[in-house]
C-alpha positions as CSV (number, residue, x, y, z in Angstrom):
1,X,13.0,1.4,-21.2
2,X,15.7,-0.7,-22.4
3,X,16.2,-4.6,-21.2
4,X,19.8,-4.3,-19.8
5,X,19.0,-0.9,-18.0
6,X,19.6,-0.6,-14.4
7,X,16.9,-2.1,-11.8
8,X,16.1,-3.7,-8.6
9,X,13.6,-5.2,-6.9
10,X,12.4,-3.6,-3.0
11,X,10.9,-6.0,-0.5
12,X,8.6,-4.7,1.8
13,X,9.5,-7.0,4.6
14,X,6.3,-6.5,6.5
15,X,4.4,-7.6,3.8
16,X,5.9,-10.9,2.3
17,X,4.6,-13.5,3.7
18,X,7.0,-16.0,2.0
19,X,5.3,-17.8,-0.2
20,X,7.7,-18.1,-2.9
21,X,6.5,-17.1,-6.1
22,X,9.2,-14.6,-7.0
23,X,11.2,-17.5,-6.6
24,X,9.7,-19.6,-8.7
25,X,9.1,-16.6,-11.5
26,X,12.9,-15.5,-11.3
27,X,14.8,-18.4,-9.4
28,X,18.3,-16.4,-10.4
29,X,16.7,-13.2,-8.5
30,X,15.4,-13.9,-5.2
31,X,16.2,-16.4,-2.2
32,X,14.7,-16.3,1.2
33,X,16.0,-15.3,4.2
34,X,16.3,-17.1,7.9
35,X,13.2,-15.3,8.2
36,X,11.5,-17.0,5.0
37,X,11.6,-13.3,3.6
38,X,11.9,-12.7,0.0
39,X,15.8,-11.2,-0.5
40,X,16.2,-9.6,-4.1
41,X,19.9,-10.6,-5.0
42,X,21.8,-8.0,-6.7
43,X,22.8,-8.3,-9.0
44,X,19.8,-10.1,-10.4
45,X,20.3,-13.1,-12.4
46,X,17.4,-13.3,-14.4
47,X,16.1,-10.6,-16.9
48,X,13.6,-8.3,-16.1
49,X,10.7,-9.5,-17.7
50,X,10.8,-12.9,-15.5
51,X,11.7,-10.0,-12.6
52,X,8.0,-7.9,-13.5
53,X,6.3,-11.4,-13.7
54,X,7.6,-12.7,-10.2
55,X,6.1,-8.9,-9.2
56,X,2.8,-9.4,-10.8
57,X,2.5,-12.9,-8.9
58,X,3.2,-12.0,-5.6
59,X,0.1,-12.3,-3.5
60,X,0.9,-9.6,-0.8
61,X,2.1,-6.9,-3.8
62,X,5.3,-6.5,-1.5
63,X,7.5,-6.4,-4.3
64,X,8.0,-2.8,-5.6
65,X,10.6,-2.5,-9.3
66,X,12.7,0.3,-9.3
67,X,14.4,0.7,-12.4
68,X,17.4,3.5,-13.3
69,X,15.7,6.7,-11.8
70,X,12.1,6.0,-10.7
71,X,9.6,2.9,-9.9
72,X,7.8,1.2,-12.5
């Protein structure tokens, strides 16, 4: 899959808990909410390997990567 394909990141509200990690891992990508919910920003503003880490991190797995035309 090529780096400047086209991707986004799903949030399974009911499972983040907030912590922040995605944030930390890809700063340019995600923001919380009034909620303290993890918001992917589209488009994202950081590239998508920092985007798989900040996936990888999260503690509640409720970040899902969808990239062109399936999940990865």
């Amino acid at each position: 899959m090529a780096e400047g394909g086209s991707w986004r990141v799903e949030v399974d509200r009911e499972a983040c808990m907030g912590s922040g990690i995605c944030m930390v891992y890809a700063p340019g990508s995600f923001v919380h909410d009034d909620e303290t919910k993890a918001v992917f920003q589209q488009p994202p503003g950081d590239p998508l390997d920092a985007a798989r880490t900040a996936l990888e991190a999260c503690p509640t797995g409720a970040l899902t990567l969808i990239v062109d035309d399936g999940e990865v």
